[in-house]
Steps between C-alpha positions, in 0.01 A plus 500: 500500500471258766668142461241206413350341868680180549391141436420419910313862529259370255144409600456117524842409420677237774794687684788244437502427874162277445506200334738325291798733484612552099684833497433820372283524129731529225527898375368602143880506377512089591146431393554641149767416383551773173781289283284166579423385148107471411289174517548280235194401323652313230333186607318194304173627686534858437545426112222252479298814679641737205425295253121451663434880475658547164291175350198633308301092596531193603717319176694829513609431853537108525725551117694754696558334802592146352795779257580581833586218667651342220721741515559484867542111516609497151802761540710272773404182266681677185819604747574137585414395145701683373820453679439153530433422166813668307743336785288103404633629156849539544505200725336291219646598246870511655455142614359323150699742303657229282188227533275685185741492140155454359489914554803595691396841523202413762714502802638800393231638459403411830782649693528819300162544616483412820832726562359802312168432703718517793671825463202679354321392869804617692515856317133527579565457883809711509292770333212464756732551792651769363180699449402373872834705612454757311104552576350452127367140645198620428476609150379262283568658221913546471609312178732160539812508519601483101702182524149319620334636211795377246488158669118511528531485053781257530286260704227570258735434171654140683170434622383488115824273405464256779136444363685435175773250656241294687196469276683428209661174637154370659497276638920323522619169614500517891604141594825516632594203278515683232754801591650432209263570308517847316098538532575403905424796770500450874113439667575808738607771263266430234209465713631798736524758188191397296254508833683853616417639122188305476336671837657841420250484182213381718531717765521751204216384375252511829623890544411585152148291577463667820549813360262444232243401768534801661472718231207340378300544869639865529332543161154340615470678804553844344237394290298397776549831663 
């Protein structure tokens, strides 16, 4: 079998004498490359284009593409929330920690939470980049690491007793005047802990709406179809 003609011997091809000199053509082996890894079409556009196809109408697609960009834009929101939150916590609460004796236990509070917070956030990346190295970055569906689920209920218990520590003194003595006084608790930490557990409710409160909302449309347009 004779070899393949080469690239000048083909007809209407410029010999590499003519022109702009620029080598010899790369060969097959440099052109495709075999352990070159595949395009990546992980990208904003390409999901918005999924979720097009997979949309059955128009509400179906705009409700799915608003989920999905919520949780684009949303996701690197909630990662600087929520490291920058717990460390405002221990900060707060570290600083006034003697400046509430009308509930002593709200700083604490406060800085128990904010540390747990914390550590929970820095298991969570150490676990990431150790499924990165060892390839599983990509499934989504490897359990937590078991500490973050035992500090995950912990939160959720000392979430429920801060509630009880600040609501039940509403609302203290925050003139500094009146430090002395045993119904007296600092401006910042009172107003810092009852507006971080009074927005953790409403935020709770728009999902479960949302969530409602969607249900209810899903419902209608099944109907409708």
């Amino acid at each position: 079998m004779s070899p393949p003609p080469s690239y000048h011997d083909i007809p209407g091809t410029v010999p590499a004498h003519q022109g702009v000199s620029r080598g010899p053509p790369p060969s097959y082996e440099e052109a495709v490359d075999p352990n070159a890894e595949p395009p990546s079409y992980d990208s904003l556009f390409g999901r918005i284009r999924d979720t097009h196809k997979a949309s059955r109408n128009v509400i179906d697609f705009l409700i799915k593409v608003i989920l999905l960009l919520l949780g684009t834009i949303g996701c690197t929101i909630a990662c600087s929330i929520t490291i920058i939150i717990p460390v405002a916590m221990i900060v707060v609460g570290s600083v006034y920690f003697h400046e509430c004796p009308a509930e002593p236990y709200i700083p604490i509070f406060l800085i128990v939470g904010g540390a747990f917070s914390v550590f929970k956030y820095l298991i969570g990346v150490l676990t990431r980049v150790r499924r990165a190295e060892t390839g599983n970055d990509q499934d989504s569906f490897e359990p937590n690491h078991p500490v973050q689920s035992l500090i995950t209920f912990f939160l959720c218990g000392w979430f429920i007793t801060g509630c009880v520590w600040v609501y039940r003194i509403y609302w203290p003595n925050t003139e500094p005047a009146r430090i002395t006084d045993l119904n007296y608790c600092n401006r910042i930490v009172y107003i810092f802990a009852f507006w971080l557990i009074t927005t953790a409710y409403i935020f709770l409160g728009l999902f479960t709406s949302c969530i409602c909302c969607f249900s209810i449309v899903s419902v209608l347009l099944k109907r409708d179809y």
